[in-house]
VOPAGU-2260 file (C-alpha; in pm, 1 decimal, decimal comma):
REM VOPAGU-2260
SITE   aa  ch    i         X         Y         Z
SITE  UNK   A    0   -9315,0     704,1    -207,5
SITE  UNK   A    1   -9199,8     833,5     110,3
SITE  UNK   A    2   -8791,3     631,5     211,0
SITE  UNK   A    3   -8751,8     617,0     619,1
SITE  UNK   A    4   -8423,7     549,9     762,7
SITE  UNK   A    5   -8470,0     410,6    1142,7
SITE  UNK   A    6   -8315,9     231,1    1386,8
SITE  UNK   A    7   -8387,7    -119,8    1578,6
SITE  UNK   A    8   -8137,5    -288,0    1781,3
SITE  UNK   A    9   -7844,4     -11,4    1735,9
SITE  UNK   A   10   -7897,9    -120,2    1319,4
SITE  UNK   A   11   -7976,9     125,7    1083,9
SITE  UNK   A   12   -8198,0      75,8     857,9
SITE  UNK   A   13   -8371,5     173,7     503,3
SITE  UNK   A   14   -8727,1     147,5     487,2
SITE  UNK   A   15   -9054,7     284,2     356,1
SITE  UNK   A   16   -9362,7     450,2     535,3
SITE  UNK   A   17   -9678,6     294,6     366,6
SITE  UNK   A   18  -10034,4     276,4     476,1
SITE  UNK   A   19   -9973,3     441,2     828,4
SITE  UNK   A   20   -9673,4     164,8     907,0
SITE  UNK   A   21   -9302,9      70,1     811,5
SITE  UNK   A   22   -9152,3    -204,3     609,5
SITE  UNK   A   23   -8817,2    -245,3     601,7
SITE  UNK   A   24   -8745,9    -251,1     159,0
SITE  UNK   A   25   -8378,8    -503,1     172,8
SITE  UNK   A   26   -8662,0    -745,6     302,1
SITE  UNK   A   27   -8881,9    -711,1      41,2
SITE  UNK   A   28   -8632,2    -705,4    -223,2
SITE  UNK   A   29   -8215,4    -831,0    -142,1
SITE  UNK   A   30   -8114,9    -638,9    -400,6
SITE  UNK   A   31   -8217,0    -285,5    -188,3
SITE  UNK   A   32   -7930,6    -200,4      63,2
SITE  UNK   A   33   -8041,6    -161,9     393,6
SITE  UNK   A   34   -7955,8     166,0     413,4
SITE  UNK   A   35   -8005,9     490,4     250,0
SITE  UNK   A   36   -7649,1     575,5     120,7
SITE  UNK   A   37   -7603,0     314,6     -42,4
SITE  UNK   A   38   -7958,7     308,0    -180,8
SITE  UNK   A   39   -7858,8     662,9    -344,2
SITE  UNK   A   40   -7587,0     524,3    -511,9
SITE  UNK   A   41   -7789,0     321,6    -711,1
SITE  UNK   A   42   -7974,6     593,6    -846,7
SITE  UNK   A   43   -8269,5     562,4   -1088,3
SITE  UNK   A   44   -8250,7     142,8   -1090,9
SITE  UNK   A   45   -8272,7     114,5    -726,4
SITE  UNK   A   46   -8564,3     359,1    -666,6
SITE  UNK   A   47   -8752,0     192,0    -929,4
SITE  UNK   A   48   -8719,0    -141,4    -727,9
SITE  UNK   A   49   -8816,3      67,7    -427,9
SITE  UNK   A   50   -9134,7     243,8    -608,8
SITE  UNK   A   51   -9264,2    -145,2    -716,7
SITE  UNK   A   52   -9200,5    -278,8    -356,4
SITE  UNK   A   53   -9412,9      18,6    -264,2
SITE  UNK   A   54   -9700,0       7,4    -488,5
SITE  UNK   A   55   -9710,8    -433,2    -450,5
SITE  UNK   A   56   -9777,4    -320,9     -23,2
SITE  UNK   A   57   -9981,1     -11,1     -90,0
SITE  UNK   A   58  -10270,7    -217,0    -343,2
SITE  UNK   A   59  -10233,3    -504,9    -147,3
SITE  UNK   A   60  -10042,9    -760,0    -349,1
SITE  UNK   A   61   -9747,3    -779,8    -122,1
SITE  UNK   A   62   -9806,7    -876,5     198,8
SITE  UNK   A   63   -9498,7    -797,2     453,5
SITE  UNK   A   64   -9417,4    -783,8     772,5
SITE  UNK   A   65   -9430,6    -351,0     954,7
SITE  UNK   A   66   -9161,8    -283,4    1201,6
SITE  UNK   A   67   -9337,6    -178,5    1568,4
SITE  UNK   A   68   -9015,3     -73,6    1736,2
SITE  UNK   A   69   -8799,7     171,2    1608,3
SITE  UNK   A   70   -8624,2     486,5    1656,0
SITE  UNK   A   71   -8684,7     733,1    1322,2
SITE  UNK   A   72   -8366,6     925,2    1186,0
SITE  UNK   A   73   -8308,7    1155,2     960,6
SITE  UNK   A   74   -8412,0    1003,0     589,7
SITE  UNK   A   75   -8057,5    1058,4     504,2
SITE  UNK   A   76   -7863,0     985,7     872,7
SITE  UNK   A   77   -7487,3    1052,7     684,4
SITE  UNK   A   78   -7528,2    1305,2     413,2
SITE  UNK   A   79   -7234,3    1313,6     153,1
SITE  UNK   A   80   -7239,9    1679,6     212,0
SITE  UNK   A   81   -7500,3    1942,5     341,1
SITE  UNK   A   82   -7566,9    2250,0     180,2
SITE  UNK   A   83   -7805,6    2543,3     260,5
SITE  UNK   A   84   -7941,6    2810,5       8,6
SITE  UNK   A   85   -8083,7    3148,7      47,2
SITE  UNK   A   86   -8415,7    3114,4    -187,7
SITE  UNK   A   87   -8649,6    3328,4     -48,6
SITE  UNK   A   88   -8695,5    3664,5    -109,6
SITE  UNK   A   89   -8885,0    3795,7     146,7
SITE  UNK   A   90   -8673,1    3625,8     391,9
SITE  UNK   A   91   -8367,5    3851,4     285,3
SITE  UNK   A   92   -8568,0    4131,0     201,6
SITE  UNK   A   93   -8724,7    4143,7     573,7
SITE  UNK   A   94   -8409,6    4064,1     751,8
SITE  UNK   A   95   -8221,3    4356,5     566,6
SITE  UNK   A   96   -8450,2    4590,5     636,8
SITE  UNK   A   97   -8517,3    4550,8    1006,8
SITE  UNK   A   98   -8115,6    4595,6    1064,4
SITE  UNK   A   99   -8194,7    4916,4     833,5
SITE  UNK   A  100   -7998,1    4775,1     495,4
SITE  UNK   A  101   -8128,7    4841,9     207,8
SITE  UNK   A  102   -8171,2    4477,8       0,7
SITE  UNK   A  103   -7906,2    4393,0    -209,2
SITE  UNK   A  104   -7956,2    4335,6    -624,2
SITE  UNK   A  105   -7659,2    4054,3    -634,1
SITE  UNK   A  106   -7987,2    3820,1    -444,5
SITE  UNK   A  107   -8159,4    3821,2    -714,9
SITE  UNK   A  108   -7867,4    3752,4    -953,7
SITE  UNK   A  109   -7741,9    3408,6    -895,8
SITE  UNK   A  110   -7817,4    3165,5    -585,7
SITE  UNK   A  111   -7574,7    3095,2    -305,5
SITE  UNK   A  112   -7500,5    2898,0     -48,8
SITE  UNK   A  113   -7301,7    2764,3     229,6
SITE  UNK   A  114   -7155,5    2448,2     382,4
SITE  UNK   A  115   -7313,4    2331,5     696,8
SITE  UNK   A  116   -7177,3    2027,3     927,4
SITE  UNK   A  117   -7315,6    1714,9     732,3
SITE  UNK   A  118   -7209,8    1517,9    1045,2
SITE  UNK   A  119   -7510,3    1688,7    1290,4
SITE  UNK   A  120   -7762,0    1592,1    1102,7
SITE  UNK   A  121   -8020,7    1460,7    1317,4
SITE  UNK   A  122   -8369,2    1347,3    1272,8
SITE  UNK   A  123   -8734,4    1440,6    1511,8
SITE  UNK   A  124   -8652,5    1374,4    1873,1
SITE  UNK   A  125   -8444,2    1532,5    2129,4
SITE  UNK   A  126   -8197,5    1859,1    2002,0
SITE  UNK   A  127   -7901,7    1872,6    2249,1
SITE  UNK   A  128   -7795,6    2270,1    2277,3
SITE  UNK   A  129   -7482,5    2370,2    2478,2
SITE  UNK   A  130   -7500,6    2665,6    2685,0
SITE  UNK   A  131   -7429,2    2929,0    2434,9
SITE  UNK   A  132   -7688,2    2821,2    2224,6
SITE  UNK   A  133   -7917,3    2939,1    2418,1
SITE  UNK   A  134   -7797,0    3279,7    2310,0
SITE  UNK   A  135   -8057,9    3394,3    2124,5
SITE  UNK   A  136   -8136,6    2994,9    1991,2
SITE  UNK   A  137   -8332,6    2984,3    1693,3
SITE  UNK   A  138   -8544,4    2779,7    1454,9
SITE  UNK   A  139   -8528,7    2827,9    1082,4
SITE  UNK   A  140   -8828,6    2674,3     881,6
SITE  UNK   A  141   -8681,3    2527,1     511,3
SITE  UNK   A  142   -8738,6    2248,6     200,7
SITE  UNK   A  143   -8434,0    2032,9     171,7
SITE  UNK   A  144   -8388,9    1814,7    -154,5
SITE  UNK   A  145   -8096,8    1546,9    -185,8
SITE  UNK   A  146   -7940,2    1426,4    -462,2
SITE  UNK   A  147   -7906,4    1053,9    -603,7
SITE  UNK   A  148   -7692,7    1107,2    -938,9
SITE  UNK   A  149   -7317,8    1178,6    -937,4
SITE  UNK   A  150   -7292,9    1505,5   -1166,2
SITE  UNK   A  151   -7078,0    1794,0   -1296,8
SITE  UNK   A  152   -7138,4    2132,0   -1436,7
SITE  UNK   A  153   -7494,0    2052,1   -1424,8
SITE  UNK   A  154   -7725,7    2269,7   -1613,0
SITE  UNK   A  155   -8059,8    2415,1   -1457,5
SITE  UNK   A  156   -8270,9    2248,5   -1721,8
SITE  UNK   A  157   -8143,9    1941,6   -1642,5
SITE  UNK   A  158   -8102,2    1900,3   -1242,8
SITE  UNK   A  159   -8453,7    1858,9   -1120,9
SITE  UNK   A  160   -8349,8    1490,4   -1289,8
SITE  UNK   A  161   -8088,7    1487,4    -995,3
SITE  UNK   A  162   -8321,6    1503,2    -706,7
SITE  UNK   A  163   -8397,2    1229,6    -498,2
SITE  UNK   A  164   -8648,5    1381,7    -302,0
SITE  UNK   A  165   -8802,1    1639,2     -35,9
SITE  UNK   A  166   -8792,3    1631,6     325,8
SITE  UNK   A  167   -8822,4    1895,5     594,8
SITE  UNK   A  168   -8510,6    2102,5     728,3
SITE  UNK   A  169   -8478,6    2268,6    1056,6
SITE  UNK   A  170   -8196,6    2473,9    1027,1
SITE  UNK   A  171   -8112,5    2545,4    1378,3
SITE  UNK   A  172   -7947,3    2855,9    1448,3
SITE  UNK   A  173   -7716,7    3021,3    1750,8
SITE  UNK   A  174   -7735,6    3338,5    1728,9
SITE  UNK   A  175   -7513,5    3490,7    1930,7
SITE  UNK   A  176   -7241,3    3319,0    1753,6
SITE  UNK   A  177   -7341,5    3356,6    1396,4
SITE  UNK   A  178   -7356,8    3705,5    1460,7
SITE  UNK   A  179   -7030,5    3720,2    1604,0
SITE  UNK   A  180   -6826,1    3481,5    1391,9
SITE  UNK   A  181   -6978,2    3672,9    1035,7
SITE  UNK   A  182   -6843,6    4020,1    1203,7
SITE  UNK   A  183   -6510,4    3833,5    1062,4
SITE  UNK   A  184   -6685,3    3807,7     749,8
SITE  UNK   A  185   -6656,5    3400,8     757,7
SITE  UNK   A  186   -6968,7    3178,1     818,6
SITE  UNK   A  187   -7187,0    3054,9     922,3
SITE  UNK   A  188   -6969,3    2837,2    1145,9
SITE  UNK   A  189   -7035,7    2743,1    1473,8
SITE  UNK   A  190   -7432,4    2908,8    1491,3
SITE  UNK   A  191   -7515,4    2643,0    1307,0
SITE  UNK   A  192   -7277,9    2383,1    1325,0
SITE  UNK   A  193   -7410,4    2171,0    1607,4
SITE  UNK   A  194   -7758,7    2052,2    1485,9
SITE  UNK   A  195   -7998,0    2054,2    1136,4
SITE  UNK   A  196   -8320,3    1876,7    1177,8
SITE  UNK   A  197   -8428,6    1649,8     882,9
SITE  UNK   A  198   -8746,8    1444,5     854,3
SITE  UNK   A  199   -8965,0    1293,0     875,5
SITE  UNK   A  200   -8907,5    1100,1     517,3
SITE  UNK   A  201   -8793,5    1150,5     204,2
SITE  UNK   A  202   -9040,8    1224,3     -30,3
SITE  UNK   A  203   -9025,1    1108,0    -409,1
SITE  UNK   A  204   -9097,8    1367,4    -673,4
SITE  UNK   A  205   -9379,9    1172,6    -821,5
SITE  UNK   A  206   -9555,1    1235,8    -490,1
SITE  UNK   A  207   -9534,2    1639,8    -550,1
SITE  UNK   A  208   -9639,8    1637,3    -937,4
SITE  UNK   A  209  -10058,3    1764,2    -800,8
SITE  UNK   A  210   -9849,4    2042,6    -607,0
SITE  UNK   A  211   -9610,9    2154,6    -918,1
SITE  UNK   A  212   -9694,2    2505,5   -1050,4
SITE  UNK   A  213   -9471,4    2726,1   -1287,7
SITE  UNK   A  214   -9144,2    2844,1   -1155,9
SITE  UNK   A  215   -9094,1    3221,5   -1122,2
SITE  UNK   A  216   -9090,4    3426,1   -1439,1
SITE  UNK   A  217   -8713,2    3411,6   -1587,5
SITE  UNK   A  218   -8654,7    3113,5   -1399,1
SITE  UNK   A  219   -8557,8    2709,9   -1503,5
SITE  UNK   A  220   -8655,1    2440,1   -1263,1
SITE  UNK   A  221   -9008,1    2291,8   -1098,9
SITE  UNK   A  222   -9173,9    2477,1    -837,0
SITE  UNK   A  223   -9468,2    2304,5    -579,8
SITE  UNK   A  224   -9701,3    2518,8    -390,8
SITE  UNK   A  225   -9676,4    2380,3     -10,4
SITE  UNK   A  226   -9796,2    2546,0     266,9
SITE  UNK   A  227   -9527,1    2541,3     525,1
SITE  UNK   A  228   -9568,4    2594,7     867,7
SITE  UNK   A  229   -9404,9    2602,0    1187,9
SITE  UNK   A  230   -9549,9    2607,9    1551,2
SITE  UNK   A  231   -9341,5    2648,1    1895,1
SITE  UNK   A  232   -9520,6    2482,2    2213,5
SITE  UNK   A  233   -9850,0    2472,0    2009,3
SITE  UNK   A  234   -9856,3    2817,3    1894,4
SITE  UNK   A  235   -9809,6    2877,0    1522,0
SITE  UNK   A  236   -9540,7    3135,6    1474,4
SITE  UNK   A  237   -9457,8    3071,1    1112,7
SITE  UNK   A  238   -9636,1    3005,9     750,4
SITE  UNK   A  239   -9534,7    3038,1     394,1
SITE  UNK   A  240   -9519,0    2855,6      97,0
SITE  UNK   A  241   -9236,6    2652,5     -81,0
SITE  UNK   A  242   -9368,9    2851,9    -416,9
SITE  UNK   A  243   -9215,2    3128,0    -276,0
SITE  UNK   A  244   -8897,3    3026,8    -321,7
SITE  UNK   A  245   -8719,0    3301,6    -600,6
SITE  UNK   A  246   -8395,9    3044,0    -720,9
SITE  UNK   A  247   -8566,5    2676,4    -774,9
SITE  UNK   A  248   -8377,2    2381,1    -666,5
SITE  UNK   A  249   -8248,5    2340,5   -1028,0
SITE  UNK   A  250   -8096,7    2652,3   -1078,7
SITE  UNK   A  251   -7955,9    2631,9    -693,3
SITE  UNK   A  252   -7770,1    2256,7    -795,3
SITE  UNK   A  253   -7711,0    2398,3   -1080,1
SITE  UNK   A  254   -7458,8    2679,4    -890,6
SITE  UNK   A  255   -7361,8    2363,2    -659,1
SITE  UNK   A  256   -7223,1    2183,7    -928,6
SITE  UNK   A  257   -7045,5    2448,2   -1149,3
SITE  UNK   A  258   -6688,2    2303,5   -1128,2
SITE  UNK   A  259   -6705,6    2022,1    -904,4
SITE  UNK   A  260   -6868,7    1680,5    -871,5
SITE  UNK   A  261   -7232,9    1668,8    -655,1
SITE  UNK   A  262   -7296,9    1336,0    -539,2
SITE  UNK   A  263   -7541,4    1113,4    -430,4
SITE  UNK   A  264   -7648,4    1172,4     -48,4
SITE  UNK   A  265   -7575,4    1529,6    -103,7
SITE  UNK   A  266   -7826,0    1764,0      96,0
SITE  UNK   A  267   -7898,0    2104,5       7,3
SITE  UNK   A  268   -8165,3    2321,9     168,9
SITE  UNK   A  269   -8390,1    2586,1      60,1
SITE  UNK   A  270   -8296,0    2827,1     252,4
SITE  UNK   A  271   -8525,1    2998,4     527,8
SITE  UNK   A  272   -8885,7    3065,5     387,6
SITE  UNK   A  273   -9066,8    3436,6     491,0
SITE  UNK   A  274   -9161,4    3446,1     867,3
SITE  UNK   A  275   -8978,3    3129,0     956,7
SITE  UNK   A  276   -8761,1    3227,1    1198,6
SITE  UNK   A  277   -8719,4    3402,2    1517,7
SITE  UNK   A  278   -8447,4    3643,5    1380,3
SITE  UNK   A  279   -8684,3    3786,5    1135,1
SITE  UNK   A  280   -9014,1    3774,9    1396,3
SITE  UNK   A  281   -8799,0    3980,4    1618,8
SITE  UNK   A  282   -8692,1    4228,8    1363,1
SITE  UNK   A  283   -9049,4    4305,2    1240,4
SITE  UNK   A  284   -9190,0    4301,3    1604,4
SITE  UNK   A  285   -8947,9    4580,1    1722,5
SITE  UNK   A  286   -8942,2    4761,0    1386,4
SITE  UNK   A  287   -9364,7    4797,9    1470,1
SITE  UNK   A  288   -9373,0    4830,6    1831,8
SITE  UNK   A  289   -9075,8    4930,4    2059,1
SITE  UNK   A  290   -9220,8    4753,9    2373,3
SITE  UNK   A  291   -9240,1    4454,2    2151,9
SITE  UNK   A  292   -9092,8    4095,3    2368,9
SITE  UNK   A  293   -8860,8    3943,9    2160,8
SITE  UNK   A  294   -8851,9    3592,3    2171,7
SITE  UNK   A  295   -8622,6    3235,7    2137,8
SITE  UNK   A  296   -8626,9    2885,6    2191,5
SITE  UNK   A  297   -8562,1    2778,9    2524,7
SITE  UNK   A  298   -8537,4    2417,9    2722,8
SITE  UNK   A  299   -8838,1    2207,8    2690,6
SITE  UNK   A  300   -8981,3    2352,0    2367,6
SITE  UNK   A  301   -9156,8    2163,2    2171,7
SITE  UNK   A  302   -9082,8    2280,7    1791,8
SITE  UNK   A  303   -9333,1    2125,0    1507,4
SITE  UNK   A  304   -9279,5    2210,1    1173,8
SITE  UNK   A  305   -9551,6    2106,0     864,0
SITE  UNK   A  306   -9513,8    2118,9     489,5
SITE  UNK   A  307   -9811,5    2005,3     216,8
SITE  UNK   A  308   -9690,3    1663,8     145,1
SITE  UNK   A  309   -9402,8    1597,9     315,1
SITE  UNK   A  310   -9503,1    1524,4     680,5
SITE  UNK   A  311   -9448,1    1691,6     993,8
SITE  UNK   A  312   -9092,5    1699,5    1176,0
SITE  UNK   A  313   -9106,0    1774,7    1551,1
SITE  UNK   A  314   -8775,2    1865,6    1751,1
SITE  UNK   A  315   -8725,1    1910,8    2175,4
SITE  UNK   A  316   -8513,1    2153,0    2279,9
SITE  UNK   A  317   -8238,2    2050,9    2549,5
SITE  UNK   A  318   -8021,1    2175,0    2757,5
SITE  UNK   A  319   -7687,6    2010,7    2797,3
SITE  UNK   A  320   -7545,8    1903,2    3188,9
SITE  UNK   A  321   -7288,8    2160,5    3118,9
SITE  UNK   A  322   -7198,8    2497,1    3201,6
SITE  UNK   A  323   -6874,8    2579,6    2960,6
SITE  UNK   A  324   -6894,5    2845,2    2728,3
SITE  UNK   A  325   -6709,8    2939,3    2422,6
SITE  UNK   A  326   -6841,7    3299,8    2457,8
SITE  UNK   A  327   -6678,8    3311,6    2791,4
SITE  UNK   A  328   -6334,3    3232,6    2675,4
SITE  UNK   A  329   -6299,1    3569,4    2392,0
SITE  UNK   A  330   -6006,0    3789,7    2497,0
């Protein structure tokens, strides 16, 4: 089942994306909220309603009524909290060693992550970027999962229960201000605070299960093998594959929920897979060729990201009709 949350009138609304169209679900069944926090709440009871609703339109024995206008959000428009990991290997591994660090043995471990501003979530359309974004303004090409049980001190061989469903993440990324901020050894902050890309639905496990292959060896959790790509005005720039990812979604919510609650409409990302992401690209290019041309998103790009079974998710970059700087005020 893939959940939609869109918008018709200035009203949000919680639907699903069946046989090419939406339906809106709280018409199908008044006992669905109309929107996807509250739908999370209800856990396990509520997405069975959902998955009947879905299968009654998708064979035929439902007829309803598609929405034709609409704006698409983000599946999950006000996360509870967002979260990004730092799953991938090669990711780390590559980064390191193009700033000539050797790779560190606390990766692989235990998982981390970090907190990222739950309120700029966004879904496909237009990404507003100040001025200083534009300092070296980035992609970054992730899996996010979110969560529709309340839980505590969760084990790994348990969480995968926890999950909701899959989406796409762009984890946009400032540069110039990451870089700065973590000199102060504190961040991410403001590189990343000001937009994350999630679309174009939420899709339910069930949907994965042809895709699920073993998790790495000395691992706990289900892995899918999903070819994720990402192209930048038309030109593909990134690829990997979700089975890539070293710490599984379990064992990440697993670390998320060690001592405090995790709650439904909580978002947590994969982390950046190998290649997907200027900051790495660069690295590599000028580790190989010294006359290599860096490169970074600029107005007017046109960023399309595509992952085996959960859709495509494109973003436009824009420039804000504003000239102040943050960078200009240091001391």
């Amino acid at each position: 089942m893939k959940l939609v949350s869109y918008k018709t009138e200035d009203q949000e609304h919680l639907g699903i994306f069946a046989n090419g169209h939406i339906y809106n679900l709280h018409s199908c069944d008044k006992l669905i909220p109309d929107n996807m926090n509250a739908f999370l709440w209800g856990g396990d009871e509520l997405m069975d309603r959902a998955k009947k609703v879905n299968d009654e339109i998708l064979t035929g024995k439902r007829e309803a009524k598609e929405e034709l206008f609409f704006e698409l959000l983000a599946p999950v428009p006000h996360p509870t909290s967002c979260r990004d990991a730092y799953a991938f290997r090669q990711h780390v591994e590559t980064s390191r060693r193009n700033r000539g660090v050797p790779m560190i043995p606390e990766f692989d471990q235990y998982p981390v992550f970090y907190f990222t501003n739950h309120n700029a979530v966004q879904g496909p359309g237009e990404v507003e970027c100040m001025p200083d974004h534009f300092e070296k303004l980035d992609f970054e090409l992730e899996v996010a999962v979110v969560l529709n049980k309340k839980g505590r001190n969760i084990k790994a061989a348990e969480a995968d229960d926890y999950i909701a469903g899959f989406m796409i993440m762009n984890d946009m990324s400032a540069r110039t201000l990451q870089m700065e901020e973590m000199l102060l050894n504190l961040g991410p902050a403001k590189g990343k605070d000001f937009s994350t890309v999630l679309g174009p639905w939420l899709v339910t496990p069930d949907e994965l299960e042809q895709f699920k292959v073993p998790s790495p060896a000395g691992h706990t959790g289900n892995a899918y093998k999903l070819d994720m790509i990402c192209q930048v005005n038309g030109k593909r720039v990134s690829a990997g594959n979700m089975a890539d990812m070293d710490w599984t979604f379990s064992e990440i919510i697993e670390r998320c929920a060690y001592g405090c609650d995790i709650l439904p409409g909580d978002v947590i990302g994969s982390g950046t897979v190998g290649t997907g992401c200027f900051l790495e690209l660069n690295g590599t290019g000028l580790l190989n060729d010294a006359n290599y041309q860096p490169q970074w998103l600029q107005p007017g790009d046109l960023v399309e990201m595509e992952v085996t079974g959960l859709g495509a998710l494109s973003s436009v970059i824009k420039k804000a009709d504003t000239d102040w700087s943050l960078l200009k005020l240091k001391k």
